[in-house]
C-alpha positions, 0 to 999 in steps of 0.5 A: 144874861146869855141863855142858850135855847134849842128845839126839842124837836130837833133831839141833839145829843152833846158833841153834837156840831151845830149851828144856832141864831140868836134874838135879843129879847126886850129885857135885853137878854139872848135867846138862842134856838137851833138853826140846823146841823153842821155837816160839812165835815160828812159831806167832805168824807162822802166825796173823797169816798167817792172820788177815791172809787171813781178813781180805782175802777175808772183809772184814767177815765175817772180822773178825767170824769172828776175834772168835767165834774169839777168844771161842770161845778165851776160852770155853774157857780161862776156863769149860769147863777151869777147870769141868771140873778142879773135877770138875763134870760134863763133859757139862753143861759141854760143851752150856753151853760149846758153846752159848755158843760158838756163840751168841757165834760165830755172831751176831759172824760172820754178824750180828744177824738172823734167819738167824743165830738159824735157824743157831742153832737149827738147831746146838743141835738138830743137837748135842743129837743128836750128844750123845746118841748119843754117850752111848749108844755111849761105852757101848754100845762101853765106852770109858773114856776112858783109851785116850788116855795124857794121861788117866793125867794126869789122875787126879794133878789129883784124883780128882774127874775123870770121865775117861769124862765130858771124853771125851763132852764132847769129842765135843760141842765137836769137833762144834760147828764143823763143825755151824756151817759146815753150818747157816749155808750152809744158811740162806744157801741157803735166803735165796739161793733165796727171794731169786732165786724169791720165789714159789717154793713152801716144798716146792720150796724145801725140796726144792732147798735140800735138795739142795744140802745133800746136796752139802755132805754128800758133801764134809763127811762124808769130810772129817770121817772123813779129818780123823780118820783122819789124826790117828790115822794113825801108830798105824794103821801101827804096829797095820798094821806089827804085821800086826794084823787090821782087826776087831782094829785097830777093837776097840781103844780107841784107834782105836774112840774115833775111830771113834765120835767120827767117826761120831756127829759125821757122824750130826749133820752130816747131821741138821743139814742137814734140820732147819737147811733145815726151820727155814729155810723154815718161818720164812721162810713160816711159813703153809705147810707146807715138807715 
């Protein structure tokens, strides 16, 4: 006889919408035990709240930003995944996968024009930086990638997986978004400023374009480190709840994986900010010097 069983830690309620497994037992019966909620139905209404509100404010834009957002998906699930579970190597599946993502996103968002291939350029570079840096210092600090317990998965999908490797590439793609709301609103600084003081000179542009960038550094940085610090967050009271100094806190590879993916993401944000404004002014006027 079939008997139905469920965790009473898990606290369901009748209507509740489930998913449950099931191991026959030596006597030949079924037991039952809860395996997790079903929620894709919430999940469906979350993005077409989403969607409706990037379409009413965004207009045109916004339905541009959903179809990048689309392909940016697409990109990931049809190219990088399948690339990186064949063992090719992750950090050139990142930068190919990044790259197109963000062509893809940034030209359906904003549009064919020369401001979008500035922002462009101005991203690729500011990730080619990102990148880098964090190749040097996942080994500078000897992250093996292993700290996250999904990565002991991993080694039963073959053993061609470079665990260390998927680690850098996620810096790279976790920066990427990021780096396009930086580049873009500093082209779009830039064209507003030339458009209300045609005459204005490539240095004072340059200099007031940069300024309104330093603003938007202020407020990205902090958001980057509290978004990071905010996933980390339960682990951060357990080590706190083991009354564990900070410097051993900081040492371990799990918090010292955030710390470095935080910090390299930051260190290409605030370098985006004067290449992207560079590029901006010297295509605008390319026969004088912005700086």
């Amino acid at each position: 006889m079939e008997q139905p069983f469920v965790a009473k830690s898990a606290r369901l309620h009748a209507g509740d919408d489930i998913e449950v497994v099931g191991d026959r037992l030596p006597d030949g019966t079924i037991q039952y035990s809860f395996y997790d909620y079903r929620r894709g139905g919430s999940l469906v209404v979350l993005l077409v709240v989403f969607a409706i509100v990037v379409v009413l404010i965004g207009r045109w834009r916004g339905i541009g930003a959903l179809a990048g957002m689309a392909v940016g998906l697409a990109v990931l699930v049809v190219f990088l995944l399948p690339a990186l579970l064949e063992g090719r190597d992750p950090i050139s599946v990142a930068v190919v996968g990044a790259a197109a993502i963000a062509f893809v996103a940034l030209f359906l968002a904003q549009g064919i024009r020369l401001a979008t291939a500035v922002a462009l350029l101005g991203t690729l570079a500011s990730l080619a930086i990102t990148l880098a840096l964090s190749w040097i210092f996942v080994r500078a600090a000897n992250l093996t990638g292993l700290a996250d317990e999904n990565a002991s998965f991993l080694g039963a999908l073959g053993g061609r997986i470079d665990v260390r490797g998927i680690l850098l590439a996620g810096f790279v793609i976790g920066s990427l978004g990021v780096l396009d709301d930086i580049t873009v609103t500093q082209v779009s600084a830039v064209t507003e400023l030339r458009t209300a003081q045609p005459d204005i000179a490539s240095r004072a542009l340059f200099r007031a374009a940069m300024n309104i960038g330093r603003d938007h550094i202020a407020s990205t940085v902090n958001t980057l480190v509290l978004a990071y610090a905010g996933a980390a967050l339960p682990l951060l009271i357990l080590f706190t709840g083991a009354r564990q100094p900070i410097t051993s806190i900081a040492g371990r590879e799990v918090v010292a994986t955030e710390i470095v993916r935080s910090l390299v993401g930051s260190i290409g944000l605030v370098a985006a900010v004067p290449i992207t404004t560079w590029l901006a002014v010297r295509v605008g006027q390319p026969n004088e010097h912005p700086a």
